[in-house]
Every structure is written in structure tokens, then in C-alpha cells.
C-alpha positions as CSV (number, residue, x, y, z in Angstrom):
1,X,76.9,40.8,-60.3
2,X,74.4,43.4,-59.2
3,X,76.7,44.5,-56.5
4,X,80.1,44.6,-58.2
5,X,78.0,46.8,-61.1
6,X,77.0,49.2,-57.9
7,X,79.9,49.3,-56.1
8,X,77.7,48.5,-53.2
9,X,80.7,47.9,-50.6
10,X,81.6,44.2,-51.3
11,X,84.7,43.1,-51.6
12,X,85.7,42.1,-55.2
13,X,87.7,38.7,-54.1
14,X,88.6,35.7,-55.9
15,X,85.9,33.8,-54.9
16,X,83.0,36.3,-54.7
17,X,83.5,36.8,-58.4
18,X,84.0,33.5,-59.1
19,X,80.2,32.8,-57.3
20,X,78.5,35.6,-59.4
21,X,79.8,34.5,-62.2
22,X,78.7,30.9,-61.6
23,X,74.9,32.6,-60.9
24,X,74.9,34.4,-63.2
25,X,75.8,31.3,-65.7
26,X,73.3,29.5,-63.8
27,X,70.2,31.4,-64.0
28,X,70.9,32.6,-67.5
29,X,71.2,29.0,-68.3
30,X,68.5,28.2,-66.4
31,X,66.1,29.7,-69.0
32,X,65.9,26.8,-71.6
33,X,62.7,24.9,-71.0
34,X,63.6,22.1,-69.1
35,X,65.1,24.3,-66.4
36,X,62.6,26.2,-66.2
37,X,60.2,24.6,-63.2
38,X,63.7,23.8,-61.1
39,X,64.5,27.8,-62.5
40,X,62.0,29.5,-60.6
41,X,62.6,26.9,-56.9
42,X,66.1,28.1,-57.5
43,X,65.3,31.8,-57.5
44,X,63.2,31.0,-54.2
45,X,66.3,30.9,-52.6
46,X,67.2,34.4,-53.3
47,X,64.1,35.0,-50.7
48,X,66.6,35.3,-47.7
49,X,68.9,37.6,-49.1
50,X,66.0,40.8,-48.7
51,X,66.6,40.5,-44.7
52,X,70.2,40.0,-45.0
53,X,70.6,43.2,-46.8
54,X,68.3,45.1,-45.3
55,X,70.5,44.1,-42.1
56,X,73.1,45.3,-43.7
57,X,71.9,48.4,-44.8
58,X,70.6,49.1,-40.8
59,X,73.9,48.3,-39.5
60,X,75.5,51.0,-42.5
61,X,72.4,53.7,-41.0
62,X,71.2,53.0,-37.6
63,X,72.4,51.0,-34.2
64,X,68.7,49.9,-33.9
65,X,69.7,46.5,-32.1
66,X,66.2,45.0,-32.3
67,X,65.4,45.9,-36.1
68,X,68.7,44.0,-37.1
69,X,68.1,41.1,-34.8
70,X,64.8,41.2,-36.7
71,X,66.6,40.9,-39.6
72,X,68.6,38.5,-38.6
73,X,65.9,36.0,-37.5
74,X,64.2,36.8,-41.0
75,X,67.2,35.8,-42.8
76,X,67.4,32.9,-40.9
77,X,64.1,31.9,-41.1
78,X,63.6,32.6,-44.7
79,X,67.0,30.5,-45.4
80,X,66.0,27.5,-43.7
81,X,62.5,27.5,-45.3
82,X,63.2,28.8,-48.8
83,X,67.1,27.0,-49.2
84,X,66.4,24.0,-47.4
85,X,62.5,22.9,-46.7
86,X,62.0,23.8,-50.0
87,X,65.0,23.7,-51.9
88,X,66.8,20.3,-51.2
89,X,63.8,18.4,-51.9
90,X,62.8,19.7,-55.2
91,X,66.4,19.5,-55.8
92,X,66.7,16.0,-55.4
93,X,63.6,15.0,-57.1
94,X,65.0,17.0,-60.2
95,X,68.3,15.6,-59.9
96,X,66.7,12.3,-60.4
97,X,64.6,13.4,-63.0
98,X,67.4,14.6,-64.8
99,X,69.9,11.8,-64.7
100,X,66.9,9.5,-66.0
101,X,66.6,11.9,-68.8
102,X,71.0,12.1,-69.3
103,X,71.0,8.2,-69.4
104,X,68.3,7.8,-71.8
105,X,69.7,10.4,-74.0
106,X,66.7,12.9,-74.0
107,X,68.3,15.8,-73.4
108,X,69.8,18.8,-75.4
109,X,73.2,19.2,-74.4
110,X,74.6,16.2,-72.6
111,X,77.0,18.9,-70.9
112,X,75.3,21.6,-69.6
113,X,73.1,18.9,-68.4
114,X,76.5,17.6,-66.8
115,X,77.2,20.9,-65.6
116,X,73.7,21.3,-63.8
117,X,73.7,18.2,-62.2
118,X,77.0,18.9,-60.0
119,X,76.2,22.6,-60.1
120,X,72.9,21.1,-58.0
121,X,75.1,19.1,-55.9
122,X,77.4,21.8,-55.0
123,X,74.9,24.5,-54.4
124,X,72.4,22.2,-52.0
125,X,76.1,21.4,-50.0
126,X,76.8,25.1,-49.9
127,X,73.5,25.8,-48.5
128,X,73.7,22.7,-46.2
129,X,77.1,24.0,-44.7
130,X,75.6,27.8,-44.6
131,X,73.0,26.5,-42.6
132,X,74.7,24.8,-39.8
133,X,77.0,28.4,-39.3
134,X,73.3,30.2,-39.2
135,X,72.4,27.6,-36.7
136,X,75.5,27.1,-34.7
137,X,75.1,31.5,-34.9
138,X,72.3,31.6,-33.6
139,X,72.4,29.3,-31.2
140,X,75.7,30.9,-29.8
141,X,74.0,34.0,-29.7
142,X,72.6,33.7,-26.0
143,X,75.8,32.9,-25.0
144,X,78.0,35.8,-25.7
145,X,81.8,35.7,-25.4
146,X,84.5,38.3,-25.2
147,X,87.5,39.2,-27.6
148,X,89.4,36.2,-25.9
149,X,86.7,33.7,-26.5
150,X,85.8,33.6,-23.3
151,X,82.2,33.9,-21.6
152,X,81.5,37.2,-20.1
153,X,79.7,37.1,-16.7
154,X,77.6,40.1,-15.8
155,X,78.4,41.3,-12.9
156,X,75.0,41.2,-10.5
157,X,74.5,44.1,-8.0
């Protein structure tokens, strides 16, 4: 939301909307009591987006390779620590929590309950399948390949 309300250069798609929407529902949500622990992990995750768009923002000012490969292994870092280490853990031991409150009926809206069980689901998948492309990314990264797909050889003297 914060960057279709600046402008700030993002592409206003289908599904980037439909994700800030769903944050926005989600952490808005979020602030009824039981949420609240599970709340705050969540907004842990938001950690790793300070070196992503700070790389951004030195890739829109500066060719500085090693500052945004700083970045980058920031972002990284921070993702796999705050998203994953962190994250999929607590998320799980609230899930459980959770569905042991749904099926004893101590709970104050059956369906948002619903909705933030799956949400949980679907967000600890999304940051599952982000992680492997940050991986497979960085591990890639030593081998560099031209606009053919191809590796490039440098050429020794």
C-alpha cells in the first residue's frame, strides 16, 4: 500500500494489488488480542525488505557494485533468519494453537479465524518458495551466464 500511495515506481498489477490488499487485511486484522503475539513475529518479516529497498534505491542512484551486493546478502540473510528461522516455527506452533482453540469453539469469529489459518499456510509457502529462488540466486551468482544462457569464459592472457 505504502508504495502504490507514493508512486514509488512499482508496477500497479493484478497481483501486486491483490498482495497489499491481503497485508493490509492481515495486519489490520492482526490487531485483536489473540493475534497479537503471532502479530508482531509476522511484522518480523518485514525486516528483510530495508536491504531490499535500499538495493533498490542504490541501483536507481549509484553503480556501487559492492554496496548492492551488500544489500543483497543483507536481504538474504535477513529473509532466511527473520521469514524462515523465525517465522515457520512460531507459525506452526500458532497454527496449532489456533485450530485447538477453532475446534473447541473458543474463538471470536470462527471465520476470520478460518481466514488466518490458511492465510498462515499460504504466506509460510510463499516464503518457502521465495527462499529457494534467493538461494538458487545466490548460488547461481558465481556462475554467471550470458544473454543466451550460456556460461561466459574469461578469456585468460
Amino acid at each position: 500500500m505504502y508504495e502504490i500511495a507514493l508512486g514509488g515506481g512499482v508496477e500497479l498489477s493484478a497481483p501486486f494489488l491483490f498482495h497489499g490488499c491481503a497485508c493490509m487485511l492481515t495486519y489490520v486484522g492482526g490487531q485483536y488480542p489473540y493475534l497479537g503475539r503471532m502479530g508482531c513475529i509476522c511484522l518480523l518479516f518485514e525486516v528483510s525488505t530495508i536491504p531490499l529497498n535500499a538495493q533498490h534505491l542504490l541501483s536507481a542512484l549509484t553503480e556501487r557494485s559492492s554496496a548492492i551486493y551488500l544489500c543483497r546478502m543483507l536481504f538474504a540473510f535477513s529473509f532466511f533468519v527473520f521469514r524462515i528461522l523465525i517465522g515457520v516455527p512460531a507459525s506452526a506452533r500458532w497454527f496449532m494453537d489456533t485450530l485447538s482453540r477453532l475446534r473447541s469453539g473458543d474463538t471470536h469469529s470462527p471465520s476470520i479465524t478460518m481466514y488466518y489459518l490458511i492465510v498462515n499456510v499460504l504466506l509460510n509457502l510463499l516464503n518457502i518458495f521465495w527462499m529457494t529462488k534467493i538461494l538458487g540466486r545466490c548460488l547461481s551468482s558465481g556462475s554467471r551466464k550470458n544473454k543466451h544462457g550460456q556460461d561466459s569464459e574469461r578469456k585468460k592472457k
